[in-house]
N, C-alpha and C positions, 0 to 999 in steps of 0.2 A: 504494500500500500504506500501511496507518496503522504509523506507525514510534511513537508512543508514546498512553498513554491519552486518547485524546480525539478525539489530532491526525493530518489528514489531508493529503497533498498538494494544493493549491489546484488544478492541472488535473485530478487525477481527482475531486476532489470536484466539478468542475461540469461534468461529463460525466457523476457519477452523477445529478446533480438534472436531467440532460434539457437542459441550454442547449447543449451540444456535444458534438462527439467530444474526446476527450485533444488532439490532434494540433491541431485548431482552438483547444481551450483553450491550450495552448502558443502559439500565436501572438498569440493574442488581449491573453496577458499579456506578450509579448512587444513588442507596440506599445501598450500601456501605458493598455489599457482596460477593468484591473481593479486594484479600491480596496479595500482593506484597512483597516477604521478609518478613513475619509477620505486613506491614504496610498495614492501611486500604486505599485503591485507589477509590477515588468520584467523578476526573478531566477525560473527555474525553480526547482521543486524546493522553493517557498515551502508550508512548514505550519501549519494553521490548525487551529482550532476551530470547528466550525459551529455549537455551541451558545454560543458567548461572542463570537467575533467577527462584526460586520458585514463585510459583501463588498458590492460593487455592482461591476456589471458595464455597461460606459455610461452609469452613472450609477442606474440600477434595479437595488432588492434583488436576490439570488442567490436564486431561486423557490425554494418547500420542494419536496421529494423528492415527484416527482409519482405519480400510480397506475402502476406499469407494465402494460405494453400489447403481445399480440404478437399479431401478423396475418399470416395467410398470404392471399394474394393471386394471383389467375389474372390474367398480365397479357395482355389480348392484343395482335394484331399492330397495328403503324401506333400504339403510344401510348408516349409517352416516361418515359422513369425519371428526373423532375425537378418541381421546382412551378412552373417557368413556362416555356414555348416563345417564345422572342421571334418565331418562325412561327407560332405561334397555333395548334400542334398538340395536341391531345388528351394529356393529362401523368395518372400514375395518380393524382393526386390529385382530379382531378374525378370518380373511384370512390368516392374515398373521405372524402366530405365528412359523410358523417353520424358521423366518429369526434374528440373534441372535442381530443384528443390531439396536438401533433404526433408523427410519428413517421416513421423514416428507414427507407428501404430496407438491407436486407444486400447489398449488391454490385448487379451491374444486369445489365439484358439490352437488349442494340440494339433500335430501334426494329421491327424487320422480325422480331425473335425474339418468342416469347408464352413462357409458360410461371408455375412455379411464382417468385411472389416472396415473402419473409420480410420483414416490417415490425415496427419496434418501438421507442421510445422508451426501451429500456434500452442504450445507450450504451458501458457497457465488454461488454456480450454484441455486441454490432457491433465492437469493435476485436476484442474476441476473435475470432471467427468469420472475421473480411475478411482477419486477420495471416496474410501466408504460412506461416508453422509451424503454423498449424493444418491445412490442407489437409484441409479439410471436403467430403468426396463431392458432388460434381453432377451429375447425370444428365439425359441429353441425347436426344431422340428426334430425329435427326436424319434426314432424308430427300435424296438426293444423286443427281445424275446429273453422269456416267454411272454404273453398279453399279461400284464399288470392286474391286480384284482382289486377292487377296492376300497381294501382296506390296506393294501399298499399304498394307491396314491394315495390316500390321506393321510401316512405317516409323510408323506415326502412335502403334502402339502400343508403341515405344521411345522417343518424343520425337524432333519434329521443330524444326529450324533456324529460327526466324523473326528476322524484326529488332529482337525484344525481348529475342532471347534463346532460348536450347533449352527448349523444353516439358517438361514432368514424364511418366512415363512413363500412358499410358493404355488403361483397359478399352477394349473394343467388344465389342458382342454384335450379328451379325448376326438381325435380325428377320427383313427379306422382301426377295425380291429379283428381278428380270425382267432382260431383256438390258440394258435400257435405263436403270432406276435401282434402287437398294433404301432400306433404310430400317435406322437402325446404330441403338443405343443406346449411347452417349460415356458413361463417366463421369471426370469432370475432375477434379483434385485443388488445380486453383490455379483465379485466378478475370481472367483479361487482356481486354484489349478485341477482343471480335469474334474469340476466341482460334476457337473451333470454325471458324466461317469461313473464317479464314486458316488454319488446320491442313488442311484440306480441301482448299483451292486449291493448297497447295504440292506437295500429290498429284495436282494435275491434275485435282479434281471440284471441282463446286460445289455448294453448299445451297441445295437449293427451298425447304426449309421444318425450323425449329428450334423445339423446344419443351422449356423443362426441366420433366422429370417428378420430379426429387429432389432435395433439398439438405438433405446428413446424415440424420437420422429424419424432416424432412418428406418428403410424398408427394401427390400433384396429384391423383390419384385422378379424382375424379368432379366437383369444383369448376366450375364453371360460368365460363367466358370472360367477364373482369369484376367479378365476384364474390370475397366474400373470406368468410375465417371467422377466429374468435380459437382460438386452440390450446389444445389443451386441457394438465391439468396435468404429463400425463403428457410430452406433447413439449416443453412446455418447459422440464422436468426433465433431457429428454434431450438438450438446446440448452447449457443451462448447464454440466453434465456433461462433453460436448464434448471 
């Protein structure tokens, strides 16, 4: 937050200009690899001027406030949510190289999951978003064998017990269903690793196949596996809103 005219906190000012998240910027000045006027800065909570003071950061200027950028993205299965595979696996940025931008994913999906992903170089809309007090809707088409009974969904849909901790309380909208498997619509309110996965096995089923169809006003629609689009101004009016 700017506490007086001009001046801004040095981690959220370099998480507006695009070089990190807040939480990276805090560490970063925390081992002592940000320069103030040639002086080394270690104190959180340090404020600046971006229009009068020099920063360097490794030693390179603090970049001006770059264009923002939001991308929605079909990720599909088998590709990872990172820029490099040290296995040599397929990572969503070899989608997305025609965009000159970097830019960070909003939270992630396991490799074996597809679905809707949010990308963007705006930086406090990603702490916003990812913060557990937001508890931003995600929607899940989940597909599960054996068919769920239910008195299983309604353990899943009070929060169940896992090793991270009790889940938040969640939707489910039976879509389709046979003896043998059906097909749920999840929507989540927090964002944990392999959270649906593990929600489902503690009930005794397992996930053939995972796809998010929603996250808050986005919507996966008709997107092409692979393929991305930039949002228009309305949704990320209604991002920022939030």
């Amino acid at each position: 937050m700017r506490t007086k005219v001009g001046l801004i906190r040095l981690h959220k000012l370099m998480s507006e200009r695009g070089v990190c998240s807040r939480r990276e910027a805090e560490k970063w000045i925390r081992q002592g690899r940000v320069q103030i006027n040639q002086k080394m800065i270690t104190r959180l909570g340090t404020l600046v001027d971006p229009d009068k003071d020099r920063i360097l950061i490794d030693g390179h200027p603090l970049p001006k406030t770059p264009k923002k950028i939001y991308i929605a993205f079909h990720k599909p299965r088998h590709v990872m949510v990172t820029r490099r595979d040290p296995e040599g696996r397929p990572t969503l940025y070899d989608y997305l190289k025609k965009i000159p931008q970097q830019i960070l994913p909003v939270g992630r999906l396991d490799f074996e999951s597809e679905g809707l992903l949010l990308l963007t170089n705006d930086n406090p809309l990603i702490d916003k978003l990812t913060h557990p007090r937001s508890k931003v809707p995600r929607v899940y088409e989940a597909h599960i064998s054996p068919c769920l009974k239910p008195e299983q969904i309604e353990i899943l849909q009070n929060g169940v017990l896992l090793e991270d901790g009790r889940t938040l309380p969640t939707r489910i909208k039976m879509r389709q269903q046979t003896p043998h498997s059906c097909r749920l619509h999840m929507t989540l309110f927090e964002g944990r690793y392999r959270q649906i996965r593990r929600m489902i096995a503690q009930v005794g089923g397992e996930v053939k196949k995972l796809r998010r169809i929603q996250m808050g006003p986005l919507h996966l629609k008709n997107l092409k596996q692979g393929h991305y689009r930039h949002l228009t101004s309305n949704e990320i009016d209604a991002l920022i809103k939030k």
